[in-house]
N, CA and C of each residue as an Amber inpcrd file, in Angstrom:
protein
   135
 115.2920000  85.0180000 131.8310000 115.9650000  85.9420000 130.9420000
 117.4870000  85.8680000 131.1510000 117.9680000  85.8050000 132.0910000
 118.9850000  86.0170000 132.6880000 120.1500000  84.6260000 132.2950000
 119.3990000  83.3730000 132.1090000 119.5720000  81.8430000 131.9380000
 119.9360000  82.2980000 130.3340000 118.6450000  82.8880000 129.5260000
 118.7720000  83.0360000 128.7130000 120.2740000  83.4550000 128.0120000
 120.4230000  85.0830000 128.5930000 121.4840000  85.4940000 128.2440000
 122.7090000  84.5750000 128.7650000 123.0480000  83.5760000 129.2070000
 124.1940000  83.5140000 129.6720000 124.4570000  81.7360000 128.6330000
 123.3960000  81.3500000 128.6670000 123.5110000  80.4600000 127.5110000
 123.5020000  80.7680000 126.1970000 123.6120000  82.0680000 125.4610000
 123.6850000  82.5760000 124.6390000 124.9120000  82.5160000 123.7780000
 125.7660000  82.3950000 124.2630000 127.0330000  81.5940000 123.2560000
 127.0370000  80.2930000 123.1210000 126.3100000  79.4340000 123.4810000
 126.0060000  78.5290000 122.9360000 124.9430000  77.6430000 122.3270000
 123.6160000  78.7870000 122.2980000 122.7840000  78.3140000 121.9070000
 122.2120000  79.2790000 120.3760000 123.5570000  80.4420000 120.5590000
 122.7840000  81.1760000 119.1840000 123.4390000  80.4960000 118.2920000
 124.6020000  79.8840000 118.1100000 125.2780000  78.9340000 117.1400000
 124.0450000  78.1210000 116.4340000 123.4680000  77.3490000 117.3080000
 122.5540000  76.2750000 116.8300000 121.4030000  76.7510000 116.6350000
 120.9480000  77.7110000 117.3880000 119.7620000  78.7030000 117.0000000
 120.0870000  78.9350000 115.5190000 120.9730000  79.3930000 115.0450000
 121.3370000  80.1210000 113.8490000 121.1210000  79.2210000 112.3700000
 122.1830000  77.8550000 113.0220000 121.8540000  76.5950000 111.8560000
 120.3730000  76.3530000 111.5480000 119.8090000  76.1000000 112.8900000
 118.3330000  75.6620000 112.9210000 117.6650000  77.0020000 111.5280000
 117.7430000  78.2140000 111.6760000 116.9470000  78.9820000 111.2390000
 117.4690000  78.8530000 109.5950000 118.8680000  78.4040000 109.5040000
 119.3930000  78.7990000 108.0250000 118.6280000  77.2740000 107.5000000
 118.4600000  76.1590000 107.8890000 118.3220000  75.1370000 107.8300000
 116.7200000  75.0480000 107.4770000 116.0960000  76.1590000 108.0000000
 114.4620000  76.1600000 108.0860000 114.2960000  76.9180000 106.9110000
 115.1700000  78.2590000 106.4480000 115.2770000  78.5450000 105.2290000
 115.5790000  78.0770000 104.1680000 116.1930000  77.2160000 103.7890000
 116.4760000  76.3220000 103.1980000 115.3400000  75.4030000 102.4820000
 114.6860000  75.0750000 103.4760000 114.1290000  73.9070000 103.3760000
 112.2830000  75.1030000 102.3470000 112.3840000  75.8490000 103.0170000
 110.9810000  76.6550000 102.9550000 111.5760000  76.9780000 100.8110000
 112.4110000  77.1200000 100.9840000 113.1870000  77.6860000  99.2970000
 113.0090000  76.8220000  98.3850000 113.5610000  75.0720000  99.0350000
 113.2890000  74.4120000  98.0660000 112.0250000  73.4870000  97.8320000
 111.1810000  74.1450000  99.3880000 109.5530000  73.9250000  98.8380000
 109.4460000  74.7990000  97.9890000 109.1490000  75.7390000  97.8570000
 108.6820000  76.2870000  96.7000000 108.8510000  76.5070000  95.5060000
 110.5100000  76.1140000  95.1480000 111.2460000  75.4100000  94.2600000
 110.2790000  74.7060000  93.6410000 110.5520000  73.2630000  94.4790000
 109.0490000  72.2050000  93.8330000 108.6930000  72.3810000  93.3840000
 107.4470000  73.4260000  94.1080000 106.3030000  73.4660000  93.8920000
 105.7500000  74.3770000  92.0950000 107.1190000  75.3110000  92.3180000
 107.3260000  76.1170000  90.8890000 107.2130000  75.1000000  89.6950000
 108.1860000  73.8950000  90.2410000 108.6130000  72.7770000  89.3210000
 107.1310000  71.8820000  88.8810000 106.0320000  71.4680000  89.9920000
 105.4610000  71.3510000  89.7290000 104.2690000  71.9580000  88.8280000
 103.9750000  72.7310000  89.5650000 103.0050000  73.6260000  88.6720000
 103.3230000  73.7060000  87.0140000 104.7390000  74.0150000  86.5270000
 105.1470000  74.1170000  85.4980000 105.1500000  72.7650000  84.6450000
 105.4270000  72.1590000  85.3710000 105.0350000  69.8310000  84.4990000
 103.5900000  70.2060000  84.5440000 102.6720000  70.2740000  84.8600000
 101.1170000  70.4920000  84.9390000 100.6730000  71.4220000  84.1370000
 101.4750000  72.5470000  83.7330000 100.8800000  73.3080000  82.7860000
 101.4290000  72.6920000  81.4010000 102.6030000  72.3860000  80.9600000
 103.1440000  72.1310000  80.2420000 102.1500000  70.5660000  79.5010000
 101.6390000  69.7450000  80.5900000 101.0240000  68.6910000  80.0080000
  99.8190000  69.1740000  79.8270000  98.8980000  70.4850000  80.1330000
  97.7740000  70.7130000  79.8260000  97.7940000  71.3650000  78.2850000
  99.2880000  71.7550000  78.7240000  99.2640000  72.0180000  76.4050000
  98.7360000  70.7370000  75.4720000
């Protein structure tokens, strides 16, 4: 814990990217996936 806290200025920086970076990525899956679904309905017209 203690390790923890004291590496904490330099690991919440990259902690932080990592998480915005994981958001990101989760957004424009489902993006896609919107994208897909919508080509698939559109050709079932």
């Amino acid at each position: 814990m203690l390790l923890r806290l004291l590496a904490l200025p330099l690991m919440g920086p990259i902690e932080g990217v990592a998480w915005i970076g994981e958001q990101i990525l989760e957004r424009a899956n489902a993006e896609l996936n919107e994208r897909e679904n919508l080509h698939k309905r559109l050709l079932a017209l």
